[in-house]
ROSE-4610 file (N, C-alpha, C; in Angstrom, 1 decimal, always signed):
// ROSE-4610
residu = [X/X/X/X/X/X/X/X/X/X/X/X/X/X/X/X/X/X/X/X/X/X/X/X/X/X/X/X/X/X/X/X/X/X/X/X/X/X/X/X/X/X/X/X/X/X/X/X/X/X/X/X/X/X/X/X/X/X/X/X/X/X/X/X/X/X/X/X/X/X/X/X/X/X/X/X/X/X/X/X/X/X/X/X/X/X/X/X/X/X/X/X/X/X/X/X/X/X/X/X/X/X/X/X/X/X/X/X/X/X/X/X/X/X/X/X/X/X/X/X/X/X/X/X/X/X/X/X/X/X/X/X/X/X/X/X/X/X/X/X/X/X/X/X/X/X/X/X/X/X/X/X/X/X/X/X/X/X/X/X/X/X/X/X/X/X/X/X/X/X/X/X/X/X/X/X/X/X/X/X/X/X/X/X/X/X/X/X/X/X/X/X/X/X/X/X/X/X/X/X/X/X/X/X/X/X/X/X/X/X/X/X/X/X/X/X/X/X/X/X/X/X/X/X/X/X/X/X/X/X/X/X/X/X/X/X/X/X/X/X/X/X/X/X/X/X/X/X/X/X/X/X/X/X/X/X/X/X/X/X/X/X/X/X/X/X/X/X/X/X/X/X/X/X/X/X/X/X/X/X/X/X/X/X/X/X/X/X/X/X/X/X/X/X/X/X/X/X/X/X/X/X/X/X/X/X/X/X/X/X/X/X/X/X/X/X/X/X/X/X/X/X/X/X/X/X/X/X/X/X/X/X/X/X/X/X/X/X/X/X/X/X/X/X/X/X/X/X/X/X/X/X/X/X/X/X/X/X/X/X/X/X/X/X/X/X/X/X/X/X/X/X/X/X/X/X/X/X/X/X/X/X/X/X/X/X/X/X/X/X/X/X/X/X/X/X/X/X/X/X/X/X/X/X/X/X/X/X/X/X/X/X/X/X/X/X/X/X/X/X/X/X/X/X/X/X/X/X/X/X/X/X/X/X/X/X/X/X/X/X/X/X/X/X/X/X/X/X/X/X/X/X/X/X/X/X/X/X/X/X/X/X/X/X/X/X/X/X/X/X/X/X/X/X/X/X/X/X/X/X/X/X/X/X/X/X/X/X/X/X/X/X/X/X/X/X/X/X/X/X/X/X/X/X]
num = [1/1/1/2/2/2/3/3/3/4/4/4/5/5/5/6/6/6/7/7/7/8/8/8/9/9/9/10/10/10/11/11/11/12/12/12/13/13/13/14/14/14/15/15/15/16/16/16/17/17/17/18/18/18/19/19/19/20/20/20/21/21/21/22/22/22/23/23/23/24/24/24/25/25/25/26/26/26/27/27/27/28/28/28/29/29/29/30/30/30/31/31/31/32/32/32/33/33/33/34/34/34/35/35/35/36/36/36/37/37/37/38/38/38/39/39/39/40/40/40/41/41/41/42/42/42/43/43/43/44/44/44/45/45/45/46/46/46/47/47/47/48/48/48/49/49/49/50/50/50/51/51/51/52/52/52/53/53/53/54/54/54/55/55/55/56/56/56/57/57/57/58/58/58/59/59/59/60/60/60/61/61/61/62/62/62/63/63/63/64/64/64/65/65/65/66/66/66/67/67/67/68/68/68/69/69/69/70/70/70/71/71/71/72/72/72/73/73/73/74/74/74/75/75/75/76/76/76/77/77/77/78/78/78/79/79/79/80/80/80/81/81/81/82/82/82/83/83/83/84/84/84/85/85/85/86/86/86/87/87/87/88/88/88/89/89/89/90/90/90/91/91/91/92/92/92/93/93/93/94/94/94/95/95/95/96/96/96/97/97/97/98/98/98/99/99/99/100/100/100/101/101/101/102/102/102/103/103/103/104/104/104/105/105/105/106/106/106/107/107/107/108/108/108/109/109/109/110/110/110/111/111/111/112/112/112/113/113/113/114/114/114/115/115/115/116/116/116/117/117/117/118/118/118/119/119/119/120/120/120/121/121/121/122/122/122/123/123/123/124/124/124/125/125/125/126/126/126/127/127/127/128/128/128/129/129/129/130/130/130/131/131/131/132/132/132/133/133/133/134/134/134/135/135/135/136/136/136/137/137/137/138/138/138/139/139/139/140/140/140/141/141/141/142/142/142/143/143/143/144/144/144/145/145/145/146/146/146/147/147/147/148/148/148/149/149/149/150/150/150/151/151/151/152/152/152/153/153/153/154/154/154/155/155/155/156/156/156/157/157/157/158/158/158/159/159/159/160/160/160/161/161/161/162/162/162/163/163/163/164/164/164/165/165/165/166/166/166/167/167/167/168/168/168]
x = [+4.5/+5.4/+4.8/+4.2/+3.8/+5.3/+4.6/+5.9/+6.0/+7.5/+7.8/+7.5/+6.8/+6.3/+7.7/+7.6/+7.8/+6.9/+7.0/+6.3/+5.7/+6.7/+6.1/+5.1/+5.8/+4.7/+4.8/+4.6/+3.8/+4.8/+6.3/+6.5/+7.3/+7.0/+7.6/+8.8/+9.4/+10.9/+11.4/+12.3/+13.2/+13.9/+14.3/+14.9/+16.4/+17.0/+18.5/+18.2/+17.4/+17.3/+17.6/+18.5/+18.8/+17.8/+17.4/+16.9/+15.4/+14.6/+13.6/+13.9/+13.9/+13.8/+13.2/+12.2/+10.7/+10.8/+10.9/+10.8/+12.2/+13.1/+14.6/+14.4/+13.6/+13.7/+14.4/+15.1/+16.1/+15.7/+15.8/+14.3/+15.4/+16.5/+17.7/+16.7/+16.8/+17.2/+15.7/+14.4/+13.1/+12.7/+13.6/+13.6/+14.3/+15.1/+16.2/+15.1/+14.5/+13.7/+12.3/+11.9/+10.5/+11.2/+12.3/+12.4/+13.2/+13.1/+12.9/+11.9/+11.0/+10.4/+10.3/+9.6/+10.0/+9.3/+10.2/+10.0/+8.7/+8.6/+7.4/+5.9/+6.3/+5.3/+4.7/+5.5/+5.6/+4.3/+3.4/+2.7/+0.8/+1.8/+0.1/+0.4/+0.0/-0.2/-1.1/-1.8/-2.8/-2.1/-1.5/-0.8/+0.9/+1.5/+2.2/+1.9/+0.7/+0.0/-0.7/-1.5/-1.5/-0.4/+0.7/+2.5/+2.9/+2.7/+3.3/+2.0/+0.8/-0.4/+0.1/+0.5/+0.6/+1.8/+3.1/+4.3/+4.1/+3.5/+2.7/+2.0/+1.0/+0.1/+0.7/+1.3/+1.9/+1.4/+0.2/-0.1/-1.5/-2.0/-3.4/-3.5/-4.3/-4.4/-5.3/-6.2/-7.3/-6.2/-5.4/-4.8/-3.8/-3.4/-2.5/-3.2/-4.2/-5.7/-5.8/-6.2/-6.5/-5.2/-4.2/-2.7/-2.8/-2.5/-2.2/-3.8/-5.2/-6.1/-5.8/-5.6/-5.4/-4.3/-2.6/-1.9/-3.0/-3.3/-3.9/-4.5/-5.7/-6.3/-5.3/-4.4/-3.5/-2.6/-2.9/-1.6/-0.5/-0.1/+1.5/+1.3/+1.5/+1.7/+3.2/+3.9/+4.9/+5.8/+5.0/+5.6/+5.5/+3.8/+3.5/+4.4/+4.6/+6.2/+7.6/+7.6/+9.3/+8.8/+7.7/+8.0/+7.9/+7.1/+7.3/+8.4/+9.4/+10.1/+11.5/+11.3/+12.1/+11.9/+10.5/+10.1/+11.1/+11.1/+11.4/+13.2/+13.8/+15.1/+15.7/+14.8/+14.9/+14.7/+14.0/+13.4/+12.9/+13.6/+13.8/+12.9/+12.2/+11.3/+9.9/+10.0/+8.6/+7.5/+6.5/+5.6/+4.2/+4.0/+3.2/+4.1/+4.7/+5.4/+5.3/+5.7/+5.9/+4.6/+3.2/+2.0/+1.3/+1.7/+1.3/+2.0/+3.3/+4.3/+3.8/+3.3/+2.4/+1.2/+0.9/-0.8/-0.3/+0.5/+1.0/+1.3/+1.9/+2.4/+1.1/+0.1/-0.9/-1.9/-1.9/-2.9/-2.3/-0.7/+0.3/-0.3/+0.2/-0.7/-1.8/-2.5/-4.1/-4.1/-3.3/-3.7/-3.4/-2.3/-1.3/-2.0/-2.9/-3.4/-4.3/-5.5/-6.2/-6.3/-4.8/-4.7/-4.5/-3.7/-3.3/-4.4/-5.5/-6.8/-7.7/-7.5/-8.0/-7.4/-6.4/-5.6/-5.7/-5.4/-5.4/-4.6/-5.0/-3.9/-2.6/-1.9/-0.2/+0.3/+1.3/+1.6/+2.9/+3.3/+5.1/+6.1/+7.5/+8.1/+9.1/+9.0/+9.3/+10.8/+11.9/+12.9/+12.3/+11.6/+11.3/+10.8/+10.6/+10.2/+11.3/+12.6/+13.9/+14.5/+14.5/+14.9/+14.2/+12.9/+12.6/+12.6/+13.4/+14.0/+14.9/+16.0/+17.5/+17.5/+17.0/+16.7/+16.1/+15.1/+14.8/+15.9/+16.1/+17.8/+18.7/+19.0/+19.9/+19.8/+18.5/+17.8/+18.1/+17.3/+17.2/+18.9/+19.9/+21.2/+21.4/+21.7/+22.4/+21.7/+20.3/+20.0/+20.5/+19.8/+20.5/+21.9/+22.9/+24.2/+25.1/+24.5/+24.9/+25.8/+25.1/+26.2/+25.2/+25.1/+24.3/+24.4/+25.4/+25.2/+24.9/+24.7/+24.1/+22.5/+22.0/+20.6/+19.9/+20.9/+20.6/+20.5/+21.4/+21.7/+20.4/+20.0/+19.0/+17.5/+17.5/+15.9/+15.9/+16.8/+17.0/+16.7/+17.0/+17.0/+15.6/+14.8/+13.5/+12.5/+13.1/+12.1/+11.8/+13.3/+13.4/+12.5/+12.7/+11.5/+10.2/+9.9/+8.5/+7.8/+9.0/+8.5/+8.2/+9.0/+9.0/+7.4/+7.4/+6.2/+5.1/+4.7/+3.9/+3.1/+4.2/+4.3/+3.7/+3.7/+3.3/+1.6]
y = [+46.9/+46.9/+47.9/+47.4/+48.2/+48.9/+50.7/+51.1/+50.7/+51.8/+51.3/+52.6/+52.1/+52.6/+52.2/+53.0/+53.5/+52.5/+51.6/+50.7/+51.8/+52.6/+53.4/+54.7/+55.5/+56.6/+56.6/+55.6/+55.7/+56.8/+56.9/+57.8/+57.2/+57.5/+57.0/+56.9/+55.3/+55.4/+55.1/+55.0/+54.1/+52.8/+52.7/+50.7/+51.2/+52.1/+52.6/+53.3/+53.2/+54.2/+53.3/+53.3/+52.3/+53.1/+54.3/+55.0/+56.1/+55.8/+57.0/+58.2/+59.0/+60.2/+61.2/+60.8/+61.2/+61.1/+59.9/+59.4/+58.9/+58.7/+58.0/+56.5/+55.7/+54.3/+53.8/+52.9/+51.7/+51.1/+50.8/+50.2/+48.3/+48.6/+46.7/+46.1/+47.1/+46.8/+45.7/+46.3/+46.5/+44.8/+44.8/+43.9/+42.3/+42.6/+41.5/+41.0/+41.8/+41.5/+41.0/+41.2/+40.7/+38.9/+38.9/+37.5/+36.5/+36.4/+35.3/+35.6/+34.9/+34.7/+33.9/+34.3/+34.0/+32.4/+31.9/+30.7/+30.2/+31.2/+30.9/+30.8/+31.5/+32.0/+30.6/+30.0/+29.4/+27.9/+28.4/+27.4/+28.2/+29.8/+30.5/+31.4/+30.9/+31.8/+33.0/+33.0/+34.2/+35.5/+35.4/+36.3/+36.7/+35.9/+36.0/+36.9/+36.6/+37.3/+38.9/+39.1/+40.3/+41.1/+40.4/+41.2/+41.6/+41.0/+41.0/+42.1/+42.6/+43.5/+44.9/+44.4/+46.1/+46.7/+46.0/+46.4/+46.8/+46.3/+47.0/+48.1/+48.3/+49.8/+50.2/+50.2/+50.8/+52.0/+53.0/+53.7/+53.0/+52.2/+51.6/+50.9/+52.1/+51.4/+50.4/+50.2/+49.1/+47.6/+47.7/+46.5/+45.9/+46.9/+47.0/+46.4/+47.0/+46.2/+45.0/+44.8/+43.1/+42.2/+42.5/+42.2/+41.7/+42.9/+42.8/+41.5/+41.9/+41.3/+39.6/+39.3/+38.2/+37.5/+38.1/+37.5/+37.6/+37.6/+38.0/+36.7/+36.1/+35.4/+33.8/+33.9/+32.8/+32.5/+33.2/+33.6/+34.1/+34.5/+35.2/+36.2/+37.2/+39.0/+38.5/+37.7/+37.5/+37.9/+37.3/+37.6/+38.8/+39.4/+40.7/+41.8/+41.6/+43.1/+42.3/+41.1/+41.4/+41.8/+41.9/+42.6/+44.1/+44.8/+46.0/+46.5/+45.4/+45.8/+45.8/+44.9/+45.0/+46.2/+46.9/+48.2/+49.1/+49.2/+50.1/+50.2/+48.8/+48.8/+49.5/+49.2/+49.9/+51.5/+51.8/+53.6/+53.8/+54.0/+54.6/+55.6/+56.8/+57.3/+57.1/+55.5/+55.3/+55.1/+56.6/+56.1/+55.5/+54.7/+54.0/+52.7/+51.8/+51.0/+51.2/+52.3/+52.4/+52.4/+52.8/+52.8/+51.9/+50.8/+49.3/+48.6/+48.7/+48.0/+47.9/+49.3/+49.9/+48.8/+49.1/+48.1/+47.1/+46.1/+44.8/+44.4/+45.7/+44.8/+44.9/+46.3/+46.1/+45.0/+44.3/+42.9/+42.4/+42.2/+40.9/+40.9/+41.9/+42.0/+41.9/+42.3/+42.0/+40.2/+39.8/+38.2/+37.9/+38.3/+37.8/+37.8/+39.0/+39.2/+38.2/+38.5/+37.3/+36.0/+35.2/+33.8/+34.0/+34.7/+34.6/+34.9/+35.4/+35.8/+34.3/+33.6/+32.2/+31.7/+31.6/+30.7/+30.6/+29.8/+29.8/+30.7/+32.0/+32.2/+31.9/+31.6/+31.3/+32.3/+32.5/+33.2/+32.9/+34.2/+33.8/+33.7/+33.0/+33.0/+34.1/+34.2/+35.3/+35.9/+35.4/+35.5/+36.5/+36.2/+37.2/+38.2/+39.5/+40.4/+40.9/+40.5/+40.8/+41.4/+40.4/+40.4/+41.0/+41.9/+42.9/+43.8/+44.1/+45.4/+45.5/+44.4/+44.4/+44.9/+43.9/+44.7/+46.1/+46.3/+47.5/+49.1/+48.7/+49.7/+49.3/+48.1/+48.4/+49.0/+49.0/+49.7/+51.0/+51.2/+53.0/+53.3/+52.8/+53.6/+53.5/+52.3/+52.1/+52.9/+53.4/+54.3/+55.5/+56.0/+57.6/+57.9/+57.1/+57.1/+56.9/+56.6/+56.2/+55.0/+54.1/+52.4/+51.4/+51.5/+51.0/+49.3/+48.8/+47.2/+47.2/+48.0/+47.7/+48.0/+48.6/+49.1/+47.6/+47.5/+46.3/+45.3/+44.8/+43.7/+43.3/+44.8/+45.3/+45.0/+45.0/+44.7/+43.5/+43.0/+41.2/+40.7/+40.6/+40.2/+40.7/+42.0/+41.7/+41.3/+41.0/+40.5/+38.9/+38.5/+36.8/+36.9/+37.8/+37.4/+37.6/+38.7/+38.4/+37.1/+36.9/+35.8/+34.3/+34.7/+33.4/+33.9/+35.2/+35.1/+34.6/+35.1/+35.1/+33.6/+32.7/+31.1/+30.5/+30.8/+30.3/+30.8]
z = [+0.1/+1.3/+2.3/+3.6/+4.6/+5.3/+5.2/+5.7/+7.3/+7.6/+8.6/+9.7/+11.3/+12.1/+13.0/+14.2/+15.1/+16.3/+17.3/+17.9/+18.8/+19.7/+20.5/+20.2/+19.6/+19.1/+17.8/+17.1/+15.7/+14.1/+14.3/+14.2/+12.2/+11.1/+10.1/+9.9/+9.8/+9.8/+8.4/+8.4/+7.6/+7.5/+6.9/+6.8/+7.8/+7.7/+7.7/+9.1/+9.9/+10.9/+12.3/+13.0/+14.0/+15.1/+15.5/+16.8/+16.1/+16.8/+16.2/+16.7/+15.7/+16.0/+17.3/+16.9/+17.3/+18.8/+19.4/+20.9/+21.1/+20.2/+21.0/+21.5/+21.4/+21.2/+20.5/+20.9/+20.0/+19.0/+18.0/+17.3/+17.1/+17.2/+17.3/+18.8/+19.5/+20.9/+21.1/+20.3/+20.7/+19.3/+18.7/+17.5/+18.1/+19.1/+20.0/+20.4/+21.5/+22.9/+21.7/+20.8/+20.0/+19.6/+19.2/+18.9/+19.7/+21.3/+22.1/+22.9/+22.8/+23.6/+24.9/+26.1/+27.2/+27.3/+28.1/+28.4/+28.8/+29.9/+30.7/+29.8/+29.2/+28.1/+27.4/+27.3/+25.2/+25.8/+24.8/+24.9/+25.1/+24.9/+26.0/+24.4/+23.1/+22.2/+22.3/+22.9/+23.2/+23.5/+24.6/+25.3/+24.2/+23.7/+22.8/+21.7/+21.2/+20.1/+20.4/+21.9/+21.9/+22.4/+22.4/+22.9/+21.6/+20.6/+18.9/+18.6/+18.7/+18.6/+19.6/+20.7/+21.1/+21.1/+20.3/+20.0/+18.5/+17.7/+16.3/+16.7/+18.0/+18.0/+19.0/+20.1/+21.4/+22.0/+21.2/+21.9/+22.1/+21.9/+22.5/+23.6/+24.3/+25.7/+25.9/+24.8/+25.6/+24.6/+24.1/+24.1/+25.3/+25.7/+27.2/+28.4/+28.2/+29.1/+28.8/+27.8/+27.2/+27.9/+27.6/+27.9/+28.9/+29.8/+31.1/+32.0/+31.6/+31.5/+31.8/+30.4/+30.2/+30.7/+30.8/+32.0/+33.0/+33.6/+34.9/+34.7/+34.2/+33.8/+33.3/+33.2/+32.8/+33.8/+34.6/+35.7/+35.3/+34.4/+34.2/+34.1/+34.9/+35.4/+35.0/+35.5/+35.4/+33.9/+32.8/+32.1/+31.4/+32.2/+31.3/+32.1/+33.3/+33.8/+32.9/+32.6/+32.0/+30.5/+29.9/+28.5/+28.8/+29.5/+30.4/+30.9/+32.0/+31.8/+30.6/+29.8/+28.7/+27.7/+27.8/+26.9/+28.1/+29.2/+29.9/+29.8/+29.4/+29.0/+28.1/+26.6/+25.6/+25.7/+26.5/+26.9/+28.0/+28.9/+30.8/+30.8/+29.6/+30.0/+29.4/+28.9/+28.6/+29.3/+29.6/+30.4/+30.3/+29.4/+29.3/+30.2/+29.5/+30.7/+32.2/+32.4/+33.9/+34.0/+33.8/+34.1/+33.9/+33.4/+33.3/+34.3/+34.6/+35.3/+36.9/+37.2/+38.5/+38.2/+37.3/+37.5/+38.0/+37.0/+37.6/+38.7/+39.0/+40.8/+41.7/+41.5/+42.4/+42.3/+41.0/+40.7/+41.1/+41.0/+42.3/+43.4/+43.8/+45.2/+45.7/+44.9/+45.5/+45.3/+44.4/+43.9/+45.5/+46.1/+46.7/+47.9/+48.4/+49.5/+49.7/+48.3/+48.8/+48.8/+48.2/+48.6/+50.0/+50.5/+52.2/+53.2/+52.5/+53.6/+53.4/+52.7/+51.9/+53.2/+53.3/+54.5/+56.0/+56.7/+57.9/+58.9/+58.8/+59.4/+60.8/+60.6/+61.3/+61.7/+62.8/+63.8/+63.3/+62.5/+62.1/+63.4/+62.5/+63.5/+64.1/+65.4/+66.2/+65.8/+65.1/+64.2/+63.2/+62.8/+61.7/+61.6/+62.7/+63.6/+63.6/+64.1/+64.1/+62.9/+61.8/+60.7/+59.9/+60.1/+59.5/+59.7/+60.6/+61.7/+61.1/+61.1/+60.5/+59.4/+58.7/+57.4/+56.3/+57.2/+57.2/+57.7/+58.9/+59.3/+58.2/+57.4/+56.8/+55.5/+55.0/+53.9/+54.0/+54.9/+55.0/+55.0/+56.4/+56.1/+54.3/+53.9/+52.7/+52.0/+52.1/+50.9/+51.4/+52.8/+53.2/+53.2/+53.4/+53.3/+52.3/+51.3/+49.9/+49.9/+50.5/+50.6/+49.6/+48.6/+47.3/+48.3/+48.3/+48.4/+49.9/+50.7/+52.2/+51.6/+50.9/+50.8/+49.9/+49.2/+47.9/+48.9/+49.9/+50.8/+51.6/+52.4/+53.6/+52.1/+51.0/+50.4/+49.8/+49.4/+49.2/+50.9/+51.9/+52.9/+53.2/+53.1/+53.4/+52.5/+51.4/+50.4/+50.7/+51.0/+52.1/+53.2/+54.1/+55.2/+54.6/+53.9/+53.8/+53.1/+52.0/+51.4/+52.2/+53.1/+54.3/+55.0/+55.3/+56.1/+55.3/+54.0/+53.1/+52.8/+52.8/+52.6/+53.6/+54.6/+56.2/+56.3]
């Protein structure tokens, strides 16, 4: 019987232990999120199989590499920030997560830049100049002012226009 580890920092548990000691991870919470797998996913065993490999070693970074790597390569970043952020659900200060989760969005982005430099570029429309004004003023109050659903409102509405610009 292989004993039982600790996914995040490697720490010896017990059968009877619902939280590690050690780092405060959930160990139900982290056992839920291991057995559905994401939709998007299913059919790309590869990536499935190094998700089940670096939740067995969790402090190895060159499998996080591979990971993140190979979404990258399959196209699904997508799915490699929601198991990221699913580790980050289970433990808000895990920073390995959050330093992968960073990587991801900057590969989004770079992916993202250079389809759009691939493109012809288009002269958005003049509406949406406006509405990234609006949106923007309503960001900043709701955040400086403490109005949660004007800031929440004001970054859903510019995440709309850019997405609109982005497409064009």
């Amino acid at each position: 019987m292989q004993p039982l580890t600790c996914p995040k920092c490697s720490y010896n548990l017990t059968k009877d232990m619902n939280e590690c000691p050690s780092c405060g991870i959930i160990l139900s919470k982290i056992s839920d999120k291991e057995s559905s797998p994401d939709r998007q996913v299913m059919g790309n065993s590869v990536l499935l199989e190094l998700w089940k490999k670096i939740v067995q070693d969790y402090q190895n970074e060159a499998l996080h590499e591979q990971f993140i790597q190979s979404s990258l390569q399959y196209n699904k970043l997508s799915f490699a920030s929601q198991q990221y952020r699913k580790m980050m659900e289970v433990n808000p200060l895990d920073e390995t997560s959050k330093k992968m989760q960073d990587k991801i969005i900057q590969l989004a982005s770079f992916q993202m830049l250079s389809q759009r430099s691939e493109r012809k570029f288009e002269k958005p429309p003049k509406w949406t100049t406006f509405a990234i004004l609006a949106s923007s003023a309503a960001l900043f109050f709701g955040t400086f002012a403490g109005k949660p659903p004007l800031a929440i409102g004001g970054l859903i509405s510019l995440a709309v226009v850019f997405g609109i610009r982005l497409k064009r």
